[in-house]
C-alpha positions as CSV (number, residue, x, y, z in Angstrom):
1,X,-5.9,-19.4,-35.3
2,X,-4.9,-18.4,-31.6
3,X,-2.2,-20.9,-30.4
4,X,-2.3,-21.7,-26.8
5,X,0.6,-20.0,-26.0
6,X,-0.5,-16.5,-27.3
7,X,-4.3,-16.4,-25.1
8,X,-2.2,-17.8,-22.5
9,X,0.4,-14.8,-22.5
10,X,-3.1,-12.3,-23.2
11,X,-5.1,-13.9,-20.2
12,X,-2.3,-12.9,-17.5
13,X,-3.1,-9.4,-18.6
14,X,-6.7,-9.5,-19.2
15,X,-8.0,-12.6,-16.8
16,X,-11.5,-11.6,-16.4
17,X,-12.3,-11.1,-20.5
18,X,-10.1,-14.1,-22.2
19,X,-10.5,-16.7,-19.3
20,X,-13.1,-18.1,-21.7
21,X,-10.9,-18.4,-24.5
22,X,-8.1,-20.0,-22.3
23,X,-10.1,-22.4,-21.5
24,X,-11.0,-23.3,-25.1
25,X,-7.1,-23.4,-26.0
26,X,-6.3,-25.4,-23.5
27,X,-9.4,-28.1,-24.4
28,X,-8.0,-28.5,-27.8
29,X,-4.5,-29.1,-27.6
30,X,-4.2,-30.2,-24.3
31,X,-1.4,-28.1,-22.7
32,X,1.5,-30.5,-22.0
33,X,3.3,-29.8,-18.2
34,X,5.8,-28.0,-18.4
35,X,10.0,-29.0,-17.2
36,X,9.5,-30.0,-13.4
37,X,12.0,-29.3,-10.9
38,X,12.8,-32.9,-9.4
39,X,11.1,-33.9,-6.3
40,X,12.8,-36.6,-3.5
41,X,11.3,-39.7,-4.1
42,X,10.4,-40.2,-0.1
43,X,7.4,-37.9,-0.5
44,X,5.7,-39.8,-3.4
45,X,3.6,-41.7,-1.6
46,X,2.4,-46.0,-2.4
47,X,0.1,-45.3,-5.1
48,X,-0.6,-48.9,-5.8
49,X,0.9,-51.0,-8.3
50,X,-0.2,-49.1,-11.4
51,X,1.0,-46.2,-10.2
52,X,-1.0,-43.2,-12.0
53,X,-0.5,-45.5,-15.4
54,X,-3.8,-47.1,-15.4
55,X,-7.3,-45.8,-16.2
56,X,-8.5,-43.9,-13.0
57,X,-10.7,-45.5,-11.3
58,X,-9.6,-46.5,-7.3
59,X,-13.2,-48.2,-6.0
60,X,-12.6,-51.5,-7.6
61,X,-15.2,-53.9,-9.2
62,X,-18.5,-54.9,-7.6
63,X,-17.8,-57.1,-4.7
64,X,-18.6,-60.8,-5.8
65,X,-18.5,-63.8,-3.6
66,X,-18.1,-67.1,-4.9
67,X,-20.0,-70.3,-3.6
68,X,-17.8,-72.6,-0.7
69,X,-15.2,-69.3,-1.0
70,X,-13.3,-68.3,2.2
71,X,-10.7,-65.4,2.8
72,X,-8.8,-65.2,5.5
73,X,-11.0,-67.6,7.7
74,X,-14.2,-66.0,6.7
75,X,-16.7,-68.4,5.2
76,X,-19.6,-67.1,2.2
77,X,-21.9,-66.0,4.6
78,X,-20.1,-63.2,6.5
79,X,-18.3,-62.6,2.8
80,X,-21.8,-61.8,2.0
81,X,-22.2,-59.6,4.6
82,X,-18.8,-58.2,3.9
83,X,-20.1,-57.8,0.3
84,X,-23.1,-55.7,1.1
85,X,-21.2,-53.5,3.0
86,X,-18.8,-52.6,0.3
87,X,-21.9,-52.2,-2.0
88,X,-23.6,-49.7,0.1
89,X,-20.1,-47.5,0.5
90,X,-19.7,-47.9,-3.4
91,X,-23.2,-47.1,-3.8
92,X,-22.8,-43.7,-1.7
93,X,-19.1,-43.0,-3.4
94,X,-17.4,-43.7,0.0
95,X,-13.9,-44.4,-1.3
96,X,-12.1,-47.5,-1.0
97,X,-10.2,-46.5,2.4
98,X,-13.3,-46.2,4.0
99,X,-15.0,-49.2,2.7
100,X,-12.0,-50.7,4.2
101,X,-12.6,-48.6,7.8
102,X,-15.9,-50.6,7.6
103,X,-15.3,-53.4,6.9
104,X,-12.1,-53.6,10.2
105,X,-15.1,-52.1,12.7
106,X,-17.6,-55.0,11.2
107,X,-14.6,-57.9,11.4
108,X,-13.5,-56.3,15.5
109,X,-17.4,-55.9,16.5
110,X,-18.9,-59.1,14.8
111,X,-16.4,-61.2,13.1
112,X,-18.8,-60.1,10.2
113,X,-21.6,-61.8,11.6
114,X,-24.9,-60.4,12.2
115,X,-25.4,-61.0,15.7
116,X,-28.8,-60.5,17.8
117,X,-26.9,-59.7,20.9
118,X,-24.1,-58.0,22.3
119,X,-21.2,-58.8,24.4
120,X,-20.4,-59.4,28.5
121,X,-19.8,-55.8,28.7
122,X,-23.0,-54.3,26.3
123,X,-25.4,-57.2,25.5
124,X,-27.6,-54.2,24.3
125,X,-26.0,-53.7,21.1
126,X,-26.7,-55.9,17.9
127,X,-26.0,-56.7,14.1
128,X,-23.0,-56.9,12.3
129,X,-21.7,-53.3,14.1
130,X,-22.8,-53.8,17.2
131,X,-24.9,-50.8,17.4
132,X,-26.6,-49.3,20.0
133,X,-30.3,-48.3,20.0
134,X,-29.5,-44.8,19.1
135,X,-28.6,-45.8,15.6
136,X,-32.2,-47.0,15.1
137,X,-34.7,-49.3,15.5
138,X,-33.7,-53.3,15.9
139,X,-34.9,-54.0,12.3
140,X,-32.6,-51.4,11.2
141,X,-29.7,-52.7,13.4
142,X,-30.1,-55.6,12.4
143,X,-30.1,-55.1,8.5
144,X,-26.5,-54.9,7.5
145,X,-27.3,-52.1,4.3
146,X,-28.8,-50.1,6.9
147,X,-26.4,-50.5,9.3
148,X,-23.5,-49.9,6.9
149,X,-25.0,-46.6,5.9
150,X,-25.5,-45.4,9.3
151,X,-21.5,-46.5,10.4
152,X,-20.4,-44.6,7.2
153,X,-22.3,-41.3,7.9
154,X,-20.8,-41.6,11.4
155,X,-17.4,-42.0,9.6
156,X,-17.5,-39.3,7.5
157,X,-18.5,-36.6,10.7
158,X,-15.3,-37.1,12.1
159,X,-12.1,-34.9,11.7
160,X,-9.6,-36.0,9.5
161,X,-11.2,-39.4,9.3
162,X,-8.9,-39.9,5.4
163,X,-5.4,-39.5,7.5
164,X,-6.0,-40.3,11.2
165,X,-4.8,-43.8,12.1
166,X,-7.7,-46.6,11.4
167,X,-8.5,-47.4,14.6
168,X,-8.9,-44.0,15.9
169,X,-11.7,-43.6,13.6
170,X,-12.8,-46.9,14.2
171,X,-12.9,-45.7,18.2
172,X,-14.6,-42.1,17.5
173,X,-17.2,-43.9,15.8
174,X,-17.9,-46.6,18.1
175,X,-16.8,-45.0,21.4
176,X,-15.6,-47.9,23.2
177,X,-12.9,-47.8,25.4
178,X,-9.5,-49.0,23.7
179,X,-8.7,-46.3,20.6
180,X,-6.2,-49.2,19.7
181,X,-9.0,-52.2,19.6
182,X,-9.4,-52.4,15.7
183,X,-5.6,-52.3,14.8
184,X,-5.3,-55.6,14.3
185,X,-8.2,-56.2,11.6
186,X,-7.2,-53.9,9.5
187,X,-4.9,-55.9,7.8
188,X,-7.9,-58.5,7.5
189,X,-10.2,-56.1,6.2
190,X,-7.8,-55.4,3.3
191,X,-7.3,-58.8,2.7
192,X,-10.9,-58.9,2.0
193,X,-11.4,-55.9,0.3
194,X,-9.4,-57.1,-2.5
195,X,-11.0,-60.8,-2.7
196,X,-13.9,-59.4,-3.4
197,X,-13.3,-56.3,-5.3
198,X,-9.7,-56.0,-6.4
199,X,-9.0,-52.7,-5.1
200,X,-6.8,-51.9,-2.6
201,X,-6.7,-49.6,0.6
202,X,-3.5,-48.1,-0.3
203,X,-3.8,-47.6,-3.7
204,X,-6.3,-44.7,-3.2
205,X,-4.7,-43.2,0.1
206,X,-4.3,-40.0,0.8
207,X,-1.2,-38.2,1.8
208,X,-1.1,-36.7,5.0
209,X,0.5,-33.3,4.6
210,X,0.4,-30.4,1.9
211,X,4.0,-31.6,0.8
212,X,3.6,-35.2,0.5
213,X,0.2,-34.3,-1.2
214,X,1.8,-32.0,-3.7
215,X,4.4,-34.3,-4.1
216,X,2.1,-37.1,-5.7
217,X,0.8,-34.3,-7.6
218,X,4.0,-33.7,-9.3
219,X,4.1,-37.5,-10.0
220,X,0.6,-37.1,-11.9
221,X,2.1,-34.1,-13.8
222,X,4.6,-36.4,-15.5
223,X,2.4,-39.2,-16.0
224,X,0.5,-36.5,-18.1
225,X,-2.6,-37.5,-15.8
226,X,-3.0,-33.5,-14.9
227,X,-3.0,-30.3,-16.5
228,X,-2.8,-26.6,-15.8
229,X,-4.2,-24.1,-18.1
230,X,-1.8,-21.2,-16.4
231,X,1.8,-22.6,-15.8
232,X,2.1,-20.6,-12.9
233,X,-0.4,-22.4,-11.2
234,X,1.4,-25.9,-11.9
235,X,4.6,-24.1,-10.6
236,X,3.0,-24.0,-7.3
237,X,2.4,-27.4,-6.9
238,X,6.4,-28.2,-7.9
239,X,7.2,-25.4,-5.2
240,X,4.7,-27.0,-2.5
241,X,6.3,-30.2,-3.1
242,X,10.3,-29.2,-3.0
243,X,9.3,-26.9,0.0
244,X,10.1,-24.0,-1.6
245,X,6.6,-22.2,-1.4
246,X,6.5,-18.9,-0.3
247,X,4.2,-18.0,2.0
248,X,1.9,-16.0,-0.5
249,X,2.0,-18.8,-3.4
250,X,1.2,-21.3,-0.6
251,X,-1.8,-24.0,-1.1
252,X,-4.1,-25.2,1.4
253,X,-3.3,-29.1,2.3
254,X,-7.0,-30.1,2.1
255,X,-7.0,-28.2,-1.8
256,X,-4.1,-30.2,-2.5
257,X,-5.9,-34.0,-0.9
258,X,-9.0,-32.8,-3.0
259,X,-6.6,-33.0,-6.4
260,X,-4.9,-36.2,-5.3
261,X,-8.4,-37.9,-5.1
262,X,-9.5,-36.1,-8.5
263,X,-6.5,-37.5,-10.4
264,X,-6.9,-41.1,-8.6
265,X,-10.3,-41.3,-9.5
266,X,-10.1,-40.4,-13.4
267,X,-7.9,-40.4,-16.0
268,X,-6.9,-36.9,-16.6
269,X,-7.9,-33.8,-14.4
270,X,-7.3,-30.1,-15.7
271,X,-7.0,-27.1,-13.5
272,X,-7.2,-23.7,-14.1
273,X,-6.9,-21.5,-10.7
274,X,-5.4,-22.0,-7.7
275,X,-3.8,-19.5,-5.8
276,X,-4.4,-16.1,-7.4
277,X,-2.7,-14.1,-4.7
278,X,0.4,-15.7,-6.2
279,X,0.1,-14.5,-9.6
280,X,-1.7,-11.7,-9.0
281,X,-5.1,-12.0,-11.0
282,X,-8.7,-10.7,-9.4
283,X,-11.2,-12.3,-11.8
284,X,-14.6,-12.5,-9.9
285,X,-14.6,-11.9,-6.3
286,X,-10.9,-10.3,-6.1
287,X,-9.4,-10.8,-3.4
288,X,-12.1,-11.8,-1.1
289,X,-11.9,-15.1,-3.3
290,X,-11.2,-18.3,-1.3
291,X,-8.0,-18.6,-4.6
292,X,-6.7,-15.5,-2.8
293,X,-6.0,-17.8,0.2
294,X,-5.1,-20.7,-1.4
295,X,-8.2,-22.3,-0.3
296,X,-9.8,-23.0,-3.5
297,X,-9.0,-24.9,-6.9
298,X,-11.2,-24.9,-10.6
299,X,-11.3,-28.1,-12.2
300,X,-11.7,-27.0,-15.9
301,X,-11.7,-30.5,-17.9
302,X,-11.8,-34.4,-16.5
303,X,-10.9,-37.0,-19.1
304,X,-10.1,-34.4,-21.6
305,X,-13.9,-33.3,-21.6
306,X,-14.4,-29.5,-20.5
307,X,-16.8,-28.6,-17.3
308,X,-19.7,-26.6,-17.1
309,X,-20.9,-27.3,-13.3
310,X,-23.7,-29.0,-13.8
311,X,-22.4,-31.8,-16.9
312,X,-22.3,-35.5,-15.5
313,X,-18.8,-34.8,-14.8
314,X,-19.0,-32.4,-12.7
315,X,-21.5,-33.4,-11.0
316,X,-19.6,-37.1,-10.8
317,X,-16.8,-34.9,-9.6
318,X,-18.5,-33.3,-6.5
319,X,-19.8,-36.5,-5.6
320,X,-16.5,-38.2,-5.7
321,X,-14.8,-35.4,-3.6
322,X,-17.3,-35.0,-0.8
323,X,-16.7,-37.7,1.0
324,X,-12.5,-36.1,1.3
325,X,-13.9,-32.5,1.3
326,X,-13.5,-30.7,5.2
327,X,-17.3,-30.1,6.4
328,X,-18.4,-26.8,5.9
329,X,-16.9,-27.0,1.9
330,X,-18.5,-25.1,-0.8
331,X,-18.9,-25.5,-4.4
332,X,-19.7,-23.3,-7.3
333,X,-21.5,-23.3,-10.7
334,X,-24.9,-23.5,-8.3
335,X,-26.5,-21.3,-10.8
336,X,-25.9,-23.2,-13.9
337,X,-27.0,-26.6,-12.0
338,X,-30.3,-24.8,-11.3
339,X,-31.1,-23.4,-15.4
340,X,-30.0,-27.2,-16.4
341,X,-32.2,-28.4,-13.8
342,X,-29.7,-30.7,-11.9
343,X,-29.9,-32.0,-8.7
344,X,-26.7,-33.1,-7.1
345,X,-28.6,-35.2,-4.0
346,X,-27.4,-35.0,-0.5
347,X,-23.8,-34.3,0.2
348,X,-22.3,-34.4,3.7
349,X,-19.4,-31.8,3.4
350,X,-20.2,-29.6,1.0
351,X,-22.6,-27.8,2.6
352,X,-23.2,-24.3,0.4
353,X,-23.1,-23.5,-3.2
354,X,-23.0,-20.0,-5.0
355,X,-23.2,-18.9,-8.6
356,X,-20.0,-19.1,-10.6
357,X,-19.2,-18.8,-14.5
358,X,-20.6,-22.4,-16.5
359,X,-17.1,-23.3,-17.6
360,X,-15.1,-24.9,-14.8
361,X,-16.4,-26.4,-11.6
362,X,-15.2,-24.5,-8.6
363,X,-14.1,-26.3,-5.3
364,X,-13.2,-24.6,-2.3
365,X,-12.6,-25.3,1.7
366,X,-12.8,-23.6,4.7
């Protein structure tokens, strides 16, 4: 039998033939991080109270509103309201920070009420966002699932929308004329969140910077929630996050947000390439790869289960990413998805696909 160790120390020399057996190795004993350099404790971000202990999953339950119930003022009706737009964000994998963006633009516009009119200043706009009639017809307005939908897919157009300030989302989407209007419902739109659904805002958030990033990261490393086939690669992650990163072995930030929300939203991840202009490999495109930039990552197991690109896993995976992923992000594996005849559906940001080998899923950004 081969022990991990031995393809591992063969693959570094020979990348292209025994990435395949690699990948087996690592499936059956589960390569266990190696020693990590300590990290300062400032750039672990609030990951909730279960910390990366717990089973995965940040969206939370189904919302559920109980008869006579009120939170934070709001009666059953508009918890109703509240409810079906948590639903349709769970429904399209928006994650939990943005059901929450929601939910503070639906309490600042209508105190989550679906209103026929507008206000003193644009009695033109109606339902429970206040939108105007280039959202869609007054039925549609006026139907808070359709209206929900139509917020979110505004959401998700604008820069940044996981790390900019609420509110400034809140004000690219609606364009109204204070960016700081929707501050103060934020806190109430948490508060609801959780009634209804236990999951919280912060639990799921995502770090604003590569270092902070990497720096959870190196948290899930120890909490055995992620794995690296190649140790080198999981070195760069413990460099990224002690700011010791050279400028070669360096990881885009968006790569590193896309593996925070991977290991947040199951309970193990595996990797197997990041950036290969670090360690020097050229399997596939060389160096005209997006890994040569550090603009790319392979997933190569989730929950201890290995990927092929067009498993429910992987496709689960895309879908969970998108909504994180900059616009104009590509994915592999397009060519296995196609002979297993699997249809991934609309996605928003990643917007091309290209062939890749059927035993990782490959994620990359501009």
């Amino acid at each position: 039998m081969i022990s991990a160790g031995a393809v591992s120390a063969h693959a570094v020399t020979h990348p292209k033939t025994t990435r395949n057996l690699l990948i087996i190795a690592a499936i059956i004993v589960l390569i266990v991080p190696v020693t990590l350099v300590a990290v300062p404790v400032t750039l672990v971000l609030a990951m909730g109270a279960n910390g990366f202990g717990g089973g995965g999953m940040c969206g939370g339950s189904a919302p559920s509103v109980e008869a006579a119930r009120t939170v934070d003022g709001y009666g059953p009706d508009q918890l109703e309201i509240a409810a079906t737009i948590i639903t349709v964000g769970q429904q399209i994998s928006i994650p939990v920070h943005g059901q929450t963006l929601a939910l503070m633009v639906a309490i600042g516009e209508s105190g989550l009420r679906n209103l026929d009119h507008g206000d003193a200043v644009d009695n033109t706009t109606i339902g429970v966002f206040q939108q105007g009639a280039n959202y869609g017809t007054p039925g549609e307005r006026m139907d808070p699932a359709t209206a929900a939908a139509a917020f979110y897919a505004r959401m998700l157009r604008v820069p940044d929308w996981q790390t900019l300030a609420p509110t400034l989302v809140a004000h690219a989407v609606q364009v109204n004329s204070d960016p700081n209007r929707y501050a103060r419902f934020w806190t109430p739109a948490q508060q609801v969140l959780a009634a209804l659904t236990g999951a919280s805002a912060g639990t799921c958030q995502i770090p604003a910077d590569a270092r902070a990033a990497a720096a959870v990261l190196v948290a899930a490393i120890q909490a055995k929630k992620l794995n690296f086939l190649e140790p080198r690669y999981q070195q760069q992650i413990v460099n990224m996050a002690d700011g010791t990163s050279t400028p070669d072995c360096a990881i885009d930030s968006h790569v590193l947000q896309l593996i925070v929300v991977a290991v947040q939203s199951f309970q193990q991840v595996g990797v197997s390439d990041l950036n290969r202009r670090c360690t020097g490999m050229t399997p596939g495109a060389g160096t005209k790869s997006a890994h040569w930039k550090g603009k790319a990552v392979d997933f190569y197991a989730i929950n201890r289960r290995s990927l092929t690109g067009a498993d429910d896993l992987s496709t689960q995976l895309i879908r969970t990413l998108d909504p994180y992923a900059p616009h104009g992000s590509s994915i592999g594996q397009s060519d296995c998805r196609s002979r297993a005849q699997v249809s991934l559906g609309v996605l928003l940001n990643f917007t091309t696909a290209f062939p890749d080998t059927c035993n990782h899923q490959h994620i990359q950004v501009p």
